[in-house]
C-alpha positions in Angstrom: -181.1 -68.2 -48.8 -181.3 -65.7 -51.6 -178.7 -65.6 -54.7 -176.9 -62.5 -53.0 -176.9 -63.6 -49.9 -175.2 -67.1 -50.9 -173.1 -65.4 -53.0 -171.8 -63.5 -50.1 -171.1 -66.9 -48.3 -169.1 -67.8 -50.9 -166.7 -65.1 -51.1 -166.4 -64.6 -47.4 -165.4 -69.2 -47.0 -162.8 -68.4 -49.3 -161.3 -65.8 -47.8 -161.0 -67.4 -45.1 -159.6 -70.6 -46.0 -157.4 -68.8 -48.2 -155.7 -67.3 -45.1 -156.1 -70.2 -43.3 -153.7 -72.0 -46.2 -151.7 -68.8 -46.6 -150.9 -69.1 -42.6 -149.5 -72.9 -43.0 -147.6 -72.4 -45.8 -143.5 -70.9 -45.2 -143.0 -68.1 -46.4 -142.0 -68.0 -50.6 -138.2 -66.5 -51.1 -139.8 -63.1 -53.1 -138.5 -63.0 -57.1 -135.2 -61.6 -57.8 -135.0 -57.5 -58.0 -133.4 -56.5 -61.3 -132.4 -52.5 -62.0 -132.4 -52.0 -65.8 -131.1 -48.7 -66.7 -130.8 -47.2 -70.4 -126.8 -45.7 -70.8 -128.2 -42.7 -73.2 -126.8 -42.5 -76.6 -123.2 -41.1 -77.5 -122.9 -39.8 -80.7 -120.0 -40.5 -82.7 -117.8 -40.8 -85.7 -116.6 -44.3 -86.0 -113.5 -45.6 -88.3 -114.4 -46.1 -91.7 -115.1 -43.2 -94.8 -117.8 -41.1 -93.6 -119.1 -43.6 -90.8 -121.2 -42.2 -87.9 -123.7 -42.9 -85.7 -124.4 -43.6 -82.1 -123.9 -45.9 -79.4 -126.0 -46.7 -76.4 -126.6 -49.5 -73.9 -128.1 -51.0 -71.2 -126.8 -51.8 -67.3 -128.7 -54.4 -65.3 -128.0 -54.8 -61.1 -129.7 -57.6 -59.5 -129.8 -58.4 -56.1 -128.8 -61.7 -56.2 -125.2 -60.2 -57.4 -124.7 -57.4 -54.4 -121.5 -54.9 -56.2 -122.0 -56.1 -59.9 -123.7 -54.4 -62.7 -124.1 -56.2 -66.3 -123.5 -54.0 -69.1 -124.3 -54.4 -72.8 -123.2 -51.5 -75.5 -124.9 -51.4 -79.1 -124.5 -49.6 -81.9 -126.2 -47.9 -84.8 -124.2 -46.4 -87.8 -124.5 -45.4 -91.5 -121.1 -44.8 -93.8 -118.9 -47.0 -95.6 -116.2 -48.9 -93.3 -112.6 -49.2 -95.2 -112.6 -52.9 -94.9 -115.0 -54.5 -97.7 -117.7 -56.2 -96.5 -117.2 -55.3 -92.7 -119.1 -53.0 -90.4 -117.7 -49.5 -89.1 -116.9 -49.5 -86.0 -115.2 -47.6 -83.1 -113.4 -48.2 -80.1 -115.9 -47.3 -76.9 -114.8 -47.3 -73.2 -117.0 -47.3 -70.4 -115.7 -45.0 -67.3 -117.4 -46.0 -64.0 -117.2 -44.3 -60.4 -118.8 -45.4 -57.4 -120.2 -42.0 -55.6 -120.1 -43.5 -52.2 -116.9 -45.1 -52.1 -114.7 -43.6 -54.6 -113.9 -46.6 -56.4 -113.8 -46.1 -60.3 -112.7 -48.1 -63.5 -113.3 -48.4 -66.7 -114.0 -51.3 -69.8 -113.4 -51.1 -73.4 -115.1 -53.1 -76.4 -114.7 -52.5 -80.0 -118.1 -51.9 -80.9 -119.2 -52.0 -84.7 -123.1 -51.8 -86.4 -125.1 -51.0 -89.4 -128.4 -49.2 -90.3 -129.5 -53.0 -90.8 -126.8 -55.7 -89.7 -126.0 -55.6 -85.5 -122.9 -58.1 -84.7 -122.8 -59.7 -81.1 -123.0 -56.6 -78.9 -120.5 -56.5 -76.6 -121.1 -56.9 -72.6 -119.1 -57.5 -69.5 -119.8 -56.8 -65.7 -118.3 -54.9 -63.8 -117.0 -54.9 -59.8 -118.2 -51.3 -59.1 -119.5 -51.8 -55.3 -122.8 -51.2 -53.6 -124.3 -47.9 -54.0 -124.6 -45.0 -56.7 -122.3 -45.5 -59.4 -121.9 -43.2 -62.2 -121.2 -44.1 -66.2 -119.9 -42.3 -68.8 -119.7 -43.3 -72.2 -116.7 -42.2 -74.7 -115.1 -44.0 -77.8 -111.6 -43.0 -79.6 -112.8 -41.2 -81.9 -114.8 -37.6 -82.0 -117.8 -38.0 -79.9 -120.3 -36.5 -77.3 -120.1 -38.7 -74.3 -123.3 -39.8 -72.2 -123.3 -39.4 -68.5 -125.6 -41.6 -66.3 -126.0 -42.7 -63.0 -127.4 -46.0 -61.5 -128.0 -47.8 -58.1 -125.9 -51.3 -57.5 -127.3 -53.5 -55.1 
């Protein structure tokens, strides 16, 4: 039998006892399906002399969790806060609606950051229902809000 020839053997024995195997064996339960989506940036002045910056964040829905979306904020400022030693920081509050249903709420985290130092970043879930939901992003102080949407399993 020449090289090529053998070589062919080869390949075609295992593809067949690979499907032979793959047709005994049950079926594996496929990985979990996570939806990560980026909550854009919100610019914003934050409390403190001359603090500003921006926040931003990240929403995660996993199938696993059918109507629940994870949600972590983060924050990025420069200024000098009026408490030594401490970050500036700002009040932000998250405002959700779920397009399908009409179900909305909203969450709120004190959220506070440096150019260099970044403290626990704040996260929660929230119970927004299946569907499209949309996020906006606001704080308590003057700011451009973000507007997003994302899909909840």
């Amino acid at each position: 039998m020449s090289l090529p020839t053998l070589g062919r053997s080869i390949a075609i024995s295992g593809l067949v006892l690979a499907g032979l195997f793959g047709a005994c064996t049950p079926a594996a339960a496929g990985p979990e399906q996570d939806r990560w989506v980026n909550i854009p940036d919100t610019a914003t002045v934050a409390d403190g002399l001359a603090c500003g910056g921006r926040i931003g964040g990240v929403t995660v829905a996993t199938d696993s969790l059918p109507g629940l979306v994870y949600v972590r904020l983060n924050a990025t400022f420069v200024g000098i806060s009026t408490t030594p030693g401490a970050l500036c920081s700002v009040s932000a509050t998250l405002h959700w609606r779920n397009l399908g249903t009409g179900a909305a709420g909203s969450w709120s985290a004190e959220v506070s950051g440096g150019v260099i130092d970044f403290p626990a970043e704040p996260w929660t879930h929230l119970e927004t229902g299946s569907g499209r939901v949309e996020v906006t992003l606001t704080t308590d102080r003057p700011h451009l809000p973000s507007v997003t949407q994302i899909n909840v399993y």
